[in-house]
C-alpha positions as CSV (number, residue, x, y, z in Angstrom):
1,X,-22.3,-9.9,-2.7
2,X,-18.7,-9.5,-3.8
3,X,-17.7,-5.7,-5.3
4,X,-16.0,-5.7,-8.4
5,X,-12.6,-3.8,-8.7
6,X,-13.1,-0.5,-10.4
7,X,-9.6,-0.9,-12.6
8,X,-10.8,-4.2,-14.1
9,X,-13.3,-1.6,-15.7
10,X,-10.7,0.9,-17.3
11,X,-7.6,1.2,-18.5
12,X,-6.9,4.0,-17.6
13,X,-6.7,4.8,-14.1
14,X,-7.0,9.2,-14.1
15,X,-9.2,9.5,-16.6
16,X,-12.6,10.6,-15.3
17,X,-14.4,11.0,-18.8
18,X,-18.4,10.6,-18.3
19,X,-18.4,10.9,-14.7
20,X,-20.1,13.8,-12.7
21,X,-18.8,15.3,-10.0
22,X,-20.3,18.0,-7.5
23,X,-17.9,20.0,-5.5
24,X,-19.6,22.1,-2.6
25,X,-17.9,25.7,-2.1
26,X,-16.5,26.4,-5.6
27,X,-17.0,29.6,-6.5
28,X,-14.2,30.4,-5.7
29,X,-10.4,29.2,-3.6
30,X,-9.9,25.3,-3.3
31,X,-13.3,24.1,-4.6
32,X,-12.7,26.4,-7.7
33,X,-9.5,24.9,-8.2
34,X,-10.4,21.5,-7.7
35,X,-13.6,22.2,-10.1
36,X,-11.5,23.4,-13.0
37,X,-8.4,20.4,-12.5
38,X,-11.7,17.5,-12.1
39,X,-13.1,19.0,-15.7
40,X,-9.4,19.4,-17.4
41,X,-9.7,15.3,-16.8
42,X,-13.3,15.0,-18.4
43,X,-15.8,15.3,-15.5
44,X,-18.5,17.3,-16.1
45,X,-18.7,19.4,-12.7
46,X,-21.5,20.9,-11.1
47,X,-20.3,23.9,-8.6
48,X,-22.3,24.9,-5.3
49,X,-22.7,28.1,-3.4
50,X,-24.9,29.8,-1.7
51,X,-24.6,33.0,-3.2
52,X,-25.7,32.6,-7.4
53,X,-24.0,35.2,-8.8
54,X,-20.6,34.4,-7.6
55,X,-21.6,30.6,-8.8
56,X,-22.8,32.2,-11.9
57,X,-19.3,34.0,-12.5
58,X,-17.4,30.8,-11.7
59,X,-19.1,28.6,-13.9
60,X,-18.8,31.4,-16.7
61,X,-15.3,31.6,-16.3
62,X,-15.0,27.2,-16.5
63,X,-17.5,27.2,-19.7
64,X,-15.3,29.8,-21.6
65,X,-12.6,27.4,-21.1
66,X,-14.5,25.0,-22.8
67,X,-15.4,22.6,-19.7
68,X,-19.0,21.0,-19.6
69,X,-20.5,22.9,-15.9
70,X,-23.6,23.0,-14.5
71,X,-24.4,25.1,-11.0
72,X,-26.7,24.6,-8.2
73,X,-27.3,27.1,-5.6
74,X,-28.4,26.3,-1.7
75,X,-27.2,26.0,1.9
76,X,-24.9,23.0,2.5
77,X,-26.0,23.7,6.3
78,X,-29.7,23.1,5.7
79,X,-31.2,19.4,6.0
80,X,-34.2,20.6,3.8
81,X,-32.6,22.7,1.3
82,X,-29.4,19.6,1.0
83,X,-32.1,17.1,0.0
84,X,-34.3,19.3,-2.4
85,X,-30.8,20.2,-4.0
86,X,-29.1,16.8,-4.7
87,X,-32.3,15.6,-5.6
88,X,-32.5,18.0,-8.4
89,X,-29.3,17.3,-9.4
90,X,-29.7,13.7,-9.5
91,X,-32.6,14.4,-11.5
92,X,-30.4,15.2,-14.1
93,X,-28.0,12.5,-14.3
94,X,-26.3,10.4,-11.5
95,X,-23.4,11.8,-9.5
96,X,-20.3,9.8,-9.9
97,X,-18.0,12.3,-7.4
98,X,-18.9,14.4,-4.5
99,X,-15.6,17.0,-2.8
100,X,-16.6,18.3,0.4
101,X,-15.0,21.5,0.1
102,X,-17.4,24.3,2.1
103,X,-15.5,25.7,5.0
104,X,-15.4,28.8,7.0
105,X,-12.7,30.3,9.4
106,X,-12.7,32.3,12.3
107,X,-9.5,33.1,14.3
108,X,-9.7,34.6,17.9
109,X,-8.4,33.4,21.4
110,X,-10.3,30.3,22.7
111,X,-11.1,32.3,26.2
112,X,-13.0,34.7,23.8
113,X,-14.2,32.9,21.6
114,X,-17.9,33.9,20.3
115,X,-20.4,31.0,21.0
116,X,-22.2,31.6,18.4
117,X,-18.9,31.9,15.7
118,X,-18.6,28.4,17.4
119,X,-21.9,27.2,16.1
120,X,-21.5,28.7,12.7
121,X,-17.9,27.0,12.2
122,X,-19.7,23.8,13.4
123,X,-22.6,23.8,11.2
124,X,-20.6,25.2,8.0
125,X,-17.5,22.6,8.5
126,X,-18.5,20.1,9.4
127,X,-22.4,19.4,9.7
128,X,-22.4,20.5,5.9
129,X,-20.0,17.6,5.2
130,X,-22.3,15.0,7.4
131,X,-25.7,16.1,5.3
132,X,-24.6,16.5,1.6
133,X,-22.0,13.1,2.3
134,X,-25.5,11.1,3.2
135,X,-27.9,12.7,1.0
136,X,-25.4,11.7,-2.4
137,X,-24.9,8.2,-0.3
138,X,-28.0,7.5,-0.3
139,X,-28.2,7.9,-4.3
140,X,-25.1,6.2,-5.1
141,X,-25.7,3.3,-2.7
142,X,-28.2,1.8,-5.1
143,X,-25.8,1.9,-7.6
144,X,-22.8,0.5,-5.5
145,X,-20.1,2.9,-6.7
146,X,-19.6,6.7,-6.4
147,X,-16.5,8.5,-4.6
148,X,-16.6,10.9,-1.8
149,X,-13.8,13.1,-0.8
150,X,-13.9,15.6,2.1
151,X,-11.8,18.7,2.7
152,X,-9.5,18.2,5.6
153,X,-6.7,20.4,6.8
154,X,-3.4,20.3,8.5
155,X,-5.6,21.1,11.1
156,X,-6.9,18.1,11.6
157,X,-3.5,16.7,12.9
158,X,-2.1,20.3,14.5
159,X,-2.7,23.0,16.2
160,X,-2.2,26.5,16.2
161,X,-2.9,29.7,18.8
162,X,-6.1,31.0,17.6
163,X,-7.8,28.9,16.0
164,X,-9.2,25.9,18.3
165,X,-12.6,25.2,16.8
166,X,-11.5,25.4,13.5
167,X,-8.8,22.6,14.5
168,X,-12.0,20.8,16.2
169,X,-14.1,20.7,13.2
170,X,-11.4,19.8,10.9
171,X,-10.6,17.2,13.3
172,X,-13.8,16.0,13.1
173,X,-14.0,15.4,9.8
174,X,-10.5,13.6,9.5
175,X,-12.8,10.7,11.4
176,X,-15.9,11.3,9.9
177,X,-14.0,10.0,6.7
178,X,-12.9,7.3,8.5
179,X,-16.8,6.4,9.7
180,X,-18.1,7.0,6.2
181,X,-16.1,4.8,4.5
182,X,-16.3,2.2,7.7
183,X,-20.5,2.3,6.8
184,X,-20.3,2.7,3.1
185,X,-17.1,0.5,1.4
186,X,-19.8,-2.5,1.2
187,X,-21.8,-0.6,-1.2
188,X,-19.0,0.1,-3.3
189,X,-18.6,3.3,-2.4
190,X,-14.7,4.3,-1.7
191,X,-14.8,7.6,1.1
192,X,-11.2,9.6,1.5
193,X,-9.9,13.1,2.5
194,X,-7.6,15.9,1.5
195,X,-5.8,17.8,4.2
196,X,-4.4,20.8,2.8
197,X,-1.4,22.6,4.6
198,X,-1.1,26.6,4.0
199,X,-2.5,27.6,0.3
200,X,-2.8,30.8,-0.8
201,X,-6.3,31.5,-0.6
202,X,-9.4,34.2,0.1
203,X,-10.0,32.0,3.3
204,X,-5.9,32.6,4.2
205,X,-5.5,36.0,2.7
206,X,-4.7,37.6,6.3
207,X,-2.2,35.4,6.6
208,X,-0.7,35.7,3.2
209,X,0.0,39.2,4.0
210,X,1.3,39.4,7.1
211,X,5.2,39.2,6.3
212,X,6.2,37.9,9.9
213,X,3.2,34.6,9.4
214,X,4.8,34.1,5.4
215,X,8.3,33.8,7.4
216,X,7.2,31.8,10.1
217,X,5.5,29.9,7.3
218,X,8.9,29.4,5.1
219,X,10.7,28.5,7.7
220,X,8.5,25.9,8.8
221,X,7.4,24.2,5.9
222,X,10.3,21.3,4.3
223,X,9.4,22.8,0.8
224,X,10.0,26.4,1.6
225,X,6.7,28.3,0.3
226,X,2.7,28.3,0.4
227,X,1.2,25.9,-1.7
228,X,-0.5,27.1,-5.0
229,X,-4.3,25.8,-5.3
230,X,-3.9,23.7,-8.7
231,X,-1.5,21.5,-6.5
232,X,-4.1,20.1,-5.1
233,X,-5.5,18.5,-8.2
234,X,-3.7,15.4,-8.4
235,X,-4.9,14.3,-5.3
236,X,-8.1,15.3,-5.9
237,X,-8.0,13.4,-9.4
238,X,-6.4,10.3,-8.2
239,X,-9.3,9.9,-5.6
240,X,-11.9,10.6,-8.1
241,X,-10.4,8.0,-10.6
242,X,-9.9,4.1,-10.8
243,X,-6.4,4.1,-9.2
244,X,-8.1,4.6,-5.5
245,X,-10.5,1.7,-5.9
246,X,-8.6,-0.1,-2.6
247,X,-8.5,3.3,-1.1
248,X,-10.7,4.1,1.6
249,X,-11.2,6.1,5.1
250,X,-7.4,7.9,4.4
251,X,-6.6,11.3,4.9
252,X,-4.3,12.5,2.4
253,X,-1.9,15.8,3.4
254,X,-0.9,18.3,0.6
255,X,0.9,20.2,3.0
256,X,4.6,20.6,1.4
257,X,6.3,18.7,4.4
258,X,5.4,20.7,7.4
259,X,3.2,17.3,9.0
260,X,6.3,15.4,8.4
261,X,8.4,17.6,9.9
262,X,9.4,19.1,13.6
């Protein structure tokens, strides 16, 4: 069965009026960010976190501003608690837009390492991406269209001292993108990533203030500076949208040069 090209649909190619999008891990950072950019282009965005009063706050914060947000509270590590959770949300209107956003850090030497800090960067980072990508697959398969994009990381081409399993996981999903959208681009669905490079967020706070990282970070970096959340939005927008109908299995960086650079 052939698939239709999305833009023969629309004539305008960013415009994401009357679709739905969930984004997991936006209370707050990135998925926050990427929540509020989404609805400034007419999605109507439904945030996830496990804790409900910090969701709670978020989406107060998005309706004030006059976007249409829903919430939905569980445990993107949980099999049982993914499933009951995008089924409720289905339940109220299909999802057109899933971000893979929940992430955790933890920075130590790799000869230290704690196993179970190990486990824990696993399960959040990647195993969370694995179960909510299939659970909203299997609900936009039937419809043959939907767009999933999952939160890389400069990480997932370099490395840094410190920080191995976070690299590993980030890694990982780098080519899980590539093996979602290898199994689902005959369904119509179109699978892509975002690797960010340094942003100034809670996850990167300890970094952000420690003068000698920020100058390390400067000098590195083509375009001089850490990157401001909002800039990942166009990215995020033009994957969501039309425009990325041919797009599929890529990894996007955001990372103000430093990939392209030595």
């Amino acid at each position: 069965m052939a698939i239709e090209s999305e833009c023969t649909m629309t004539g305008n190619l960013f415009d994401l009026t009357g679709k739905r999008a969930l984004i997991t891990g936006s209370s707050m950072g990135i998925g926050f960010a990427l929540a509020r950019g989404l609805a400034q282009y007419g999605a109507s965005v439904v945030l996830n976190a496990r804790d409900a009063d910090w969701l709670e706050a978020a989406a107060d914060i998005l309706r004030g501003e006059g976007y249409s947000i829903e919430t939905a509270a569980f445990d993107v590590t949980d099999s049982a608690a993914v499933a009951e959770g995008v089924a409720g949300i289905e339940a109220n209107g299909a999802l057109d837009i899933l971000i893979n956003n929940a992430g955790m850090q933890f920075r130590a030497p790799l000869e230290e390492f704690p196993d179970d800090q190990w486990e824990l960067l696993l399960k959040t980072n990647i195993t969370s991406a694995y179960l909510v990508g299939k659970a909203v697959a299997k609900a936009m398969i039937p419809r043959r269209v939907g767009k999933i994009i999952n939160i890389a990381s400069i990480q997932s081409e370099l490395a840094r001292p410190g920080i191995a399993p976070y690299t590993a996981t980030k890694g990982a999903i780098r080519n899980l993108t590539k093996g979602m959208a290898t199994d689902w681009a005959k369904y119509g669905l179109q699978v892509n990533a975002i690797a960010p490079g340094y942003f100034k967020t809670p996850l990167n706070q300890a970094l952000v203030d420690d003068p000698k990282f920020s100058a390390w970070l400067e000098a590195r970096t083509p375009a001089g500076r850490w990157g401001n959340v909002e800039e990942l939005v166009g990215a995020a927008v033009f994957l969501s949208g039309a425009g990325s109908s041919f797009v599929m299995g890529q990894t996007i960086y955001v990372d103000g040069g430093m990939t392209a650079a030595i």
